[in-house]
C-alpha positions in Angstrom: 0.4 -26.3 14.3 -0.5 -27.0 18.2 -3.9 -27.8 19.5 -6.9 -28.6 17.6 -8.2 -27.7 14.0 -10.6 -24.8 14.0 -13.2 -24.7 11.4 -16.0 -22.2 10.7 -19.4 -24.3 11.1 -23.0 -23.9 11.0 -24.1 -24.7 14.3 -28.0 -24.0 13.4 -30.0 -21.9 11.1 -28.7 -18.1 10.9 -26.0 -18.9 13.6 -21.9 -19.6 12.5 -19.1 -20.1 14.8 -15.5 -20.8 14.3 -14.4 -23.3 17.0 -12.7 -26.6 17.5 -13.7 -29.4 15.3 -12.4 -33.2 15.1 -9.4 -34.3 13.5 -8.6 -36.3 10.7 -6.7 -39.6 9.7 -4.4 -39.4 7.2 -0.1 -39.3 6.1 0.1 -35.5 4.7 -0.8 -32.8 7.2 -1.3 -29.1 6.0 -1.3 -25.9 7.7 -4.6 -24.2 5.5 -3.3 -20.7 4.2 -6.4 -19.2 2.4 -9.8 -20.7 2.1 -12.5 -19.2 -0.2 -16.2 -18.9 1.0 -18.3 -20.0 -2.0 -21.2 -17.8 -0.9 -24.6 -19.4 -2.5 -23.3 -23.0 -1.1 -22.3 -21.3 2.0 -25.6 -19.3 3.1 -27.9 -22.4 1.7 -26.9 -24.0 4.8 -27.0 -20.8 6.7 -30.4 -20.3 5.6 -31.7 -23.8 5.8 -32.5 -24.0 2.3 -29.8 -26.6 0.7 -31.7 -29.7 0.3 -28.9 -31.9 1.6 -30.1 -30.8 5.1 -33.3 -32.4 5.1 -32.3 -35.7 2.7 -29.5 -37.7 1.3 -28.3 -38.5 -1.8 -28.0 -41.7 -3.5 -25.2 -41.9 -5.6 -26.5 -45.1 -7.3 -29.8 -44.2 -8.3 -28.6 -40.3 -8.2 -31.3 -39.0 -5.9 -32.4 -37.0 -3.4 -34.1 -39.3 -0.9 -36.6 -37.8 1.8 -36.9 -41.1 3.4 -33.0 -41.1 4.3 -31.7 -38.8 7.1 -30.0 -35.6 5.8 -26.7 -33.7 7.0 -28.6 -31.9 9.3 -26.8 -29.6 12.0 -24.4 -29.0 12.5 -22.8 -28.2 9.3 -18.8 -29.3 10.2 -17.5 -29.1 6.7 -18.2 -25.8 4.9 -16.6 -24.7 1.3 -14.2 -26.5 -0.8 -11.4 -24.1 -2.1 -8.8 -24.3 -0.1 -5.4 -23.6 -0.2 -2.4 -25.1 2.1 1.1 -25.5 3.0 2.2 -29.7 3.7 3.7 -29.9 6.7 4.4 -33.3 7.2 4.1 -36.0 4.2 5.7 -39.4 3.4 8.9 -39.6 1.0 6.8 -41.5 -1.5 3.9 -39.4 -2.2 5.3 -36.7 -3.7 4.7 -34.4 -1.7 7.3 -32.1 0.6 7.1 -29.9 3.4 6.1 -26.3 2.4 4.6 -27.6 -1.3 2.0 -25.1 -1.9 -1.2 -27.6 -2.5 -4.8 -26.6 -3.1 -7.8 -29.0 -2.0 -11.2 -29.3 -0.7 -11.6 -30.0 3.0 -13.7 -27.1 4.2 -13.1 -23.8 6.0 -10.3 -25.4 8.5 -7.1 -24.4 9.9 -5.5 -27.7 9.1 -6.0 -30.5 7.7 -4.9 -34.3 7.2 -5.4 -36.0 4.1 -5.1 -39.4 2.4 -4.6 -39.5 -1.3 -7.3 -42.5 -1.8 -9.7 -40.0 -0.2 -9.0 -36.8 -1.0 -7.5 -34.9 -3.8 -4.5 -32.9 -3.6 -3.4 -30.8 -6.2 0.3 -28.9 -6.5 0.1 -25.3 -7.0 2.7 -24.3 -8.8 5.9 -21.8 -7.6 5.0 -18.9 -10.2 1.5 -19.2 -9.2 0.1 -16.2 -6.5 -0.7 -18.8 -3.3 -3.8 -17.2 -3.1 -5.1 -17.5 -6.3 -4.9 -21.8 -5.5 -7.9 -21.5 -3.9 -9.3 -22.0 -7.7 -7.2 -24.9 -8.6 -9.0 -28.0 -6.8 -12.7 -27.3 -7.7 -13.5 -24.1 -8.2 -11.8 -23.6 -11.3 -12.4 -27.2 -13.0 -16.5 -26.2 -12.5 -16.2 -23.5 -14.6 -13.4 -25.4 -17.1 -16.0 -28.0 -17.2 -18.7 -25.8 -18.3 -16.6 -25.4 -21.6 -15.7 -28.7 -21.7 -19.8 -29.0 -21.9 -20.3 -26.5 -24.6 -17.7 -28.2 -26.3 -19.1 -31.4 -26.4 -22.7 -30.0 -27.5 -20.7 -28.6 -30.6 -18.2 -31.1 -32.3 -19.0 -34.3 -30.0 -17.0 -37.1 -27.9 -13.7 -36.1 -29.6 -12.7 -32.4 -27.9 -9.1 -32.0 -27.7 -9.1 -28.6 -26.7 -11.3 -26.5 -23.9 -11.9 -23.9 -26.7 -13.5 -26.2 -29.3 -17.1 -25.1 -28.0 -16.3 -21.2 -27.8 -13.0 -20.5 -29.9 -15.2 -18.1 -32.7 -17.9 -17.9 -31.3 -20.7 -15.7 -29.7 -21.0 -16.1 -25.7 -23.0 -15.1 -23.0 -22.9 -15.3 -19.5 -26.0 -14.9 -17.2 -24.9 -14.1 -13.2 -21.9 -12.5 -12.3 -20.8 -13.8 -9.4 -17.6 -16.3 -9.4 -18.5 -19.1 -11.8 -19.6 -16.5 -14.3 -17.2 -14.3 -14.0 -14.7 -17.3 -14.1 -16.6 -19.3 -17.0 -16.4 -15.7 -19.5 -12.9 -15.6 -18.8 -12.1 -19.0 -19.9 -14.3 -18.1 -22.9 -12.4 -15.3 -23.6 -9.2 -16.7 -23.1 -9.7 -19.6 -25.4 -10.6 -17.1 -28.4 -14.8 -16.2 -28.4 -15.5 -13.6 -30.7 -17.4 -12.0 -27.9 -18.3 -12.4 -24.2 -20.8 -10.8 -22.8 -22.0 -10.7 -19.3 -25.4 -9.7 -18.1 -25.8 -9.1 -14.2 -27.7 -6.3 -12.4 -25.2 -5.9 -9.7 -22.8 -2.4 -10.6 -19.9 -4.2 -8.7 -20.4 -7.7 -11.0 -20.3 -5.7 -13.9 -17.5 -3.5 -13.4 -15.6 -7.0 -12.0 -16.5 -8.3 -15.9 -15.2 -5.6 -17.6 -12.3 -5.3 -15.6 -11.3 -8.7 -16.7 -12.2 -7.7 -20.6 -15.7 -9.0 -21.0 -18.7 -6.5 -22.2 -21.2 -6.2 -19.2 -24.6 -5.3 -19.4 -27.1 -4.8 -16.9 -30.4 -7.1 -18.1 -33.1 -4.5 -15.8 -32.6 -2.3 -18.3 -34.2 -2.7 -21.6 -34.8 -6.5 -22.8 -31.3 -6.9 -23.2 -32.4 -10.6 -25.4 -33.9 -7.9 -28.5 -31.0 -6.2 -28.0 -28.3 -8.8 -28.5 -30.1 -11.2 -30.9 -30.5 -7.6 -32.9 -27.0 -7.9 -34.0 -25.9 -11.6 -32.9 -27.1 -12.4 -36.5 -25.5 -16.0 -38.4 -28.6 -16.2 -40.7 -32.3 -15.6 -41.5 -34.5 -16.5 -38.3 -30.6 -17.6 -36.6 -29.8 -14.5 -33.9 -28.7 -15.5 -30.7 -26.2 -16.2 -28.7 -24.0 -19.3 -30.0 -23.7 -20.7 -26.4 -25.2 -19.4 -23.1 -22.8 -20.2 -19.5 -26.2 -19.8 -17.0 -24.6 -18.8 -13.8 -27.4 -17.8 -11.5 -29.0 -19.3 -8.8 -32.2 -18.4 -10.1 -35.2 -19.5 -12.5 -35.6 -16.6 -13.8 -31.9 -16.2 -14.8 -32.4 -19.5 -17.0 -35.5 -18.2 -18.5 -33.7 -15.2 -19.5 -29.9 -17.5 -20.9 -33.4 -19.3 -23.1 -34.4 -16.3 -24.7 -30.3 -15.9 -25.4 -30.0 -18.6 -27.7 -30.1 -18.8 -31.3 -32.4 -21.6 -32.7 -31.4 -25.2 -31.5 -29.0 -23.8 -29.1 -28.1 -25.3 -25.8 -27.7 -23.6 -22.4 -25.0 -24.8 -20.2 -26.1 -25.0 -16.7 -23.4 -23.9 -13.8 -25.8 -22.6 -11.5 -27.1 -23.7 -7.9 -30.9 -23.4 -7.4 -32.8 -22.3 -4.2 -36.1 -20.8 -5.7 -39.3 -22.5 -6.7 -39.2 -21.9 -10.5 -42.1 -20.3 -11.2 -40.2 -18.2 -13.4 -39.3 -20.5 -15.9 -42.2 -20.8 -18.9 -41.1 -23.5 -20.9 -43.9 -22.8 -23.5 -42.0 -19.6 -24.5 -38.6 -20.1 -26.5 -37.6 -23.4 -24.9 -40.5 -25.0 -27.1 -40.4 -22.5 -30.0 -36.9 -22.3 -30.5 -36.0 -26.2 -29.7 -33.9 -25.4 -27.1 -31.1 -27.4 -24.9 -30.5 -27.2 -21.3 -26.8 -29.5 -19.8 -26.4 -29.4 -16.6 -22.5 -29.2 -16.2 -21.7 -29.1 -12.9 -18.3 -30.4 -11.5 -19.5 -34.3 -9.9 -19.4 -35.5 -13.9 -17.4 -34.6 -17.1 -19.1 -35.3 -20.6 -19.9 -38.9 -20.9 -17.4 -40.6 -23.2 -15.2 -37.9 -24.1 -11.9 -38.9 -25.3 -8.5 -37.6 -24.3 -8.4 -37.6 -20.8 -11.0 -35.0 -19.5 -11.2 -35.8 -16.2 -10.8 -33.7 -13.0 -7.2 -33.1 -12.9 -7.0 -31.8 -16.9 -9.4 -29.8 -15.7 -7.1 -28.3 -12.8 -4.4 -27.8 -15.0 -6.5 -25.4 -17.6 -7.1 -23.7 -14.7 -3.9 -23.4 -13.7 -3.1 -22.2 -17.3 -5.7 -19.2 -17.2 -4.8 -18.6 -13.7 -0.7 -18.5 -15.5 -2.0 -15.9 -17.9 -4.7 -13.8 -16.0 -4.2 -13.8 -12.4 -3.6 -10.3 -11.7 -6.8 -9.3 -13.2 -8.4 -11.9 -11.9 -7.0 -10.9 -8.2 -7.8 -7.3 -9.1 -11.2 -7.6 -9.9 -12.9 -11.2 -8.8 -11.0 -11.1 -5.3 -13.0 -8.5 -3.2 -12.4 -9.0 0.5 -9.7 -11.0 2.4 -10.6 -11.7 6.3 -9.5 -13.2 9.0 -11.0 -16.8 10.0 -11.8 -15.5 12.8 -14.3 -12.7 10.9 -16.3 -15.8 8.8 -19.3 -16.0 11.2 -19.7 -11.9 10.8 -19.6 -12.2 7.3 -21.9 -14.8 6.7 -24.4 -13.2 8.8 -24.0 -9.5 6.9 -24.3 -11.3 3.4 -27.2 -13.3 4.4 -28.8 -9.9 5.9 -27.2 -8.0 2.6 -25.5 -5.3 4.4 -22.8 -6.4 3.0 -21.6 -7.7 -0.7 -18.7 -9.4 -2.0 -17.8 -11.4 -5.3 -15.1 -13.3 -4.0 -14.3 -13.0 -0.2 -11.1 -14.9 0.9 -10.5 -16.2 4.9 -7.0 -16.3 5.5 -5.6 -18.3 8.1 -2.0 -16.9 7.8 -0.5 -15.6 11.1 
């Protein structure tokens, strides 16, 4: 690749560009094949709302600090599924020119990377290329979302992503990605029953495609319905485990009124509203209710056998082994051009337009 790395950017709020952005330092180049927008992240910054604009975290005390400067504009590195051909790499990293690798490094046409700094993760041969851009993170949020339920179940010692679903009765509020994602990793390791509850047609028809049952939660109070036949014992109906996968309060409110008695809600979802949805007087209190958070920064505290980030990329490699088509069927909705990112970003923002997974592709 000649000439500078393009990248799509937020220059300012409600304005995206694609245009030339510094390089970076480091032994393995890659040519970026397909990047995948991650649109809730994406349009946060679009719309001003993602509170890493206005301050900065602090990993040590892990918070948000008002009195520290934020990321502000513009936005240089957006997304983190990307997926890449190495075209230049030392003999001893393992690495060779035209590997198929899958990473993190924003919407970009290329790329330099250092292994201390950034993770780079083979996608295998048998694999569809495009289908990498779950590998890195994507995927291992959703993996780790199990891993969570798991955990809340039968403890520290979880040798298999199944052990918090495998039997068991699942739901899954929000249908974009992660949802649609985190009930087909329930389903593949062996839930009795997945269901999905969005009020988007397109979401639903995405979650049926890939075998979950769908239902649309505007219609009826779809919490009677289920906990009406979601039945373990007297005063015990509910979902066994609820996967929250909306950016919303009320979303969470609803995965609450889900759960069976002493169940626990595990938390995928990114949050922009004020939450005056949520009424933790309701079932939360009744019902003595969990919420994890489960998001990708942190795997289960003490949990034995290796969970870390790149077990986590290998189950997803494994559902990727024996789902991909459906999932490139039905979760993969538009592939663009680069060049086309600012255009979309502006029509989702504005809703003219609606995806579940849209894909810019960077192949010539």
């Amino acid at each position: 690749m000649s000439g500078p790395d393009l990248a799509l950017v937020v220059e300012e709020p409600g304005r995206a560009a694609v245009r030339p952005v510094p390089a970076t330092d480091g032994p393995v180049a890659v040519r970026t094949r397909y990047t995948g927008l991650s649109a809730g992240t994406e349009l946060s910054f679009l719309t001003g709302t993602n509170p890493a604009l206005t301050s900065s975290f602090d990993p040590e005390l892990g918070l948000f600090r008002s009195d520290r400067p934020g990321a502000g504009y513009p936005v240089e590195r957006l997304g983190y599924m990307e997926v890449a051909a190495v075209t230049e790499a030392p003999d001893d990293l393992g690495f060779a020119v035209g590997d198929t690798v899958a990473m993190t490094y924003g919407h970009r046409t290329g790329y330099r990377a250092d292994p201390l700094r950034d993770r780079i993760v083979p996608v295998p041969p048998d694999l569809d290329p495009l289908l990498g851009i779950y590998v890195a993170h994507m995927g291992p949020i959703c993996a780790n979302g199990l891993l969570h339920a798991a955990v809340e179940e039968i403890g520290r010692d979880v040798r298999a992503l199944g052990d918090g679903v495998r039997g068991r009765r699942v739901a899954v509020v929000g249908g974009g990605v992660v949802g649609l994602l985190t009930g087909l990793f329930a389903r593949h390791h062996g839930a009795e029953e997945v269901v999905l509850l969005d009020p988007t047609p397109l979401r639903r028809a995405a979650a049926e495609g890939l075998g979950l049952v769908a239902l649309d939660p505007d219609r009826g109070d779809v919490a009677v319905a289920l906990k009406s036949r979601w039945r373990r014992g007297a005063g015990d109906r509910g979902a066994d485990v609820v996967f929250q996968c909306r950016g919303r309060t009320a979303a969470l409110a609803l995965a609450l009124r889900l759960l069976r008695p002493q169940g626990t809600v595990i938390d995928l979802a990114f949050y922009s509203d004020d939450g005056a949805a949520l009424q933790l007087g309701a079932e939360f209190h009744h019902n003595g209710l969990g919420v994890r958070t489960a998001q990708i920064g942190r795997v289960p505290r003490g949990t034995a056998h290796a969970w870390d980030r790149e077990r986590l990329s290998a189950e997803t490699v494994a559902m990727l082994r024996a789902h991909g088509a459906a999932v490139r069927e039905h979760v993969v909705t538009d592939v663009v051009p680069l060049a086309e990112g600012p255009a979309l970003l502006a029509d989702l923002a504005a809703r003219r337009r609606h995806v579940i997974q849209a894909v810019l592709s960077c192949e010539e």
